[in-house]
N, C-alpha and C positions, 0 to 999 in steps of 0.2 A: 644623361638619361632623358627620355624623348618624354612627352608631355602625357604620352599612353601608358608608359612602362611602369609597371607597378613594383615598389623598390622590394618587396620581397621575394618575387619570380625572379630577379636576376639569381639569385643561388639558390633554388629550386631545378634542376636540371632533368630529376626525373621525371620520366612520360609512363609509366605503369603503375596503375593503383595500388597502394601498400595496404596490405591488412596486417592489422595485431595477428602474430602469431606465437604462441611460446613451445618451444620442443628441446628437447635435451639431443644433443650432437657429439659426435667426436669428429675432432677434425684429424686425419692422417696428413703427415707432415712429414714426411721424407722417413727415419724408421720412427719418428715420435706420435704419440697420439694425445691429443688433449681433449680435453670434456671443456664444454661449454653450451650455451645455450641461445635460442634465436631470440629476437624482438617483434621484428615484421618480419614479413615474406609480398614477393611480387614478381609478377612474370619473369621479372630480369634478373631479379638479385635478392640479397635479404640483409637483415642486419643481426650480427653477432657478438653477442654479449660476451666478452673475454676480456681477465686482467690485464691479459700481457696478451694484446693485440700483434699478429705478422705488420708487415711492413706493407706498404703501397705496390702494389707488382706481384706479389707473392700467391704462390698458385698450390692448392692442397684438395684434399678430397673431401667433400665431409660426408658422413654418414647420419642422418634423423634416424630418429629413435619412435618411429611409429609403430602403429599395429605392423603395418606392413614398408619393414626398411627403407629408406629411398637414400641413394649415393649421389651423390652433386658433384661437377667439379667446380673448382671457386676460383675466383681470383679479385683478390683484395682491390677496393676502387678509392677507398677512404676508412680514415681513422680517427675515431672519436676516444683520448686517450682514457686510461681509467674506465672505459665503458665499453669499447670492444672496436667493430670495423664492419663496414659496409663492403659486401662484395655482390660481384658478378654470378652469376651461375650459370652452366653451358652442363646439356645432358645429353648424353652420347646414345645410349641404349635408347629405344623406342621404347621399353616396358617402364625405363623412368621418366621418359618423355609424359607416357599415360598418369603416371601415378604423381606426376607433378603438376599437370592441371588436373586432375580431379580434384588432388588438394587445395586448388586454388578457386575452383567451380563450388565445393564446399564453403568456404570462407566467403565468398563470394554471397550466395546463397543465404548462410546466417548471418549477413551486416558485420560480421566480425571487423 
């Protein structure tokens, strides 16, 4: 470690600001669906609150449960056991493109 390196930025890896965010989910999972719930959210990814966390690699839909729906697709980056899993998020549609930075412009907005 170099004389500048500050020892907690090495396992800090993320670059997009995390907001507190809580929202009830179902994640579609091949024909399964399970309920669970968000922690944070941020440009890239979010973190998911689930007993029984997927695995590292694993790729699912999720659906929020907002006024107005929004479908994500995910894929698992990291797992925090007993507490759930950090994923990716990639939006395919333009109208959830919209509706996922609005969300984020919002939160953004109240310090959340």
């Amino acid at each position: 470690m170099g004389s500048g390196d500050h020892p907690d930025r090495r396992l800090e890896r993320r670059w997009a600001t995390r907001y507190s965010f809580r929202a009830d989910l179902e994640i579609e999972w091949g024909s399964a669906v399970l309920r669970a719930s968000t922690r944070d959210i941020s440009a890239n990814g979010m973190f998911i609150e689930a007993v029984d966390p997927l695995w590292i690699g694993a790729g699912f839909t999720a659906h929020l449960n907002l006024k107005q729906p929004l479908k994500v697709d995910c894929s698992v980056k990291r797992i925090e056991p007993g507490r759930g899993m950090g994923v990716s998020v990639a939006l395919a549609e333009s109208e959830s493109q919209k509706l996922y930075q609005d969300l984020l412009s919002s939160l953004s907005a109240t310090g959340a």
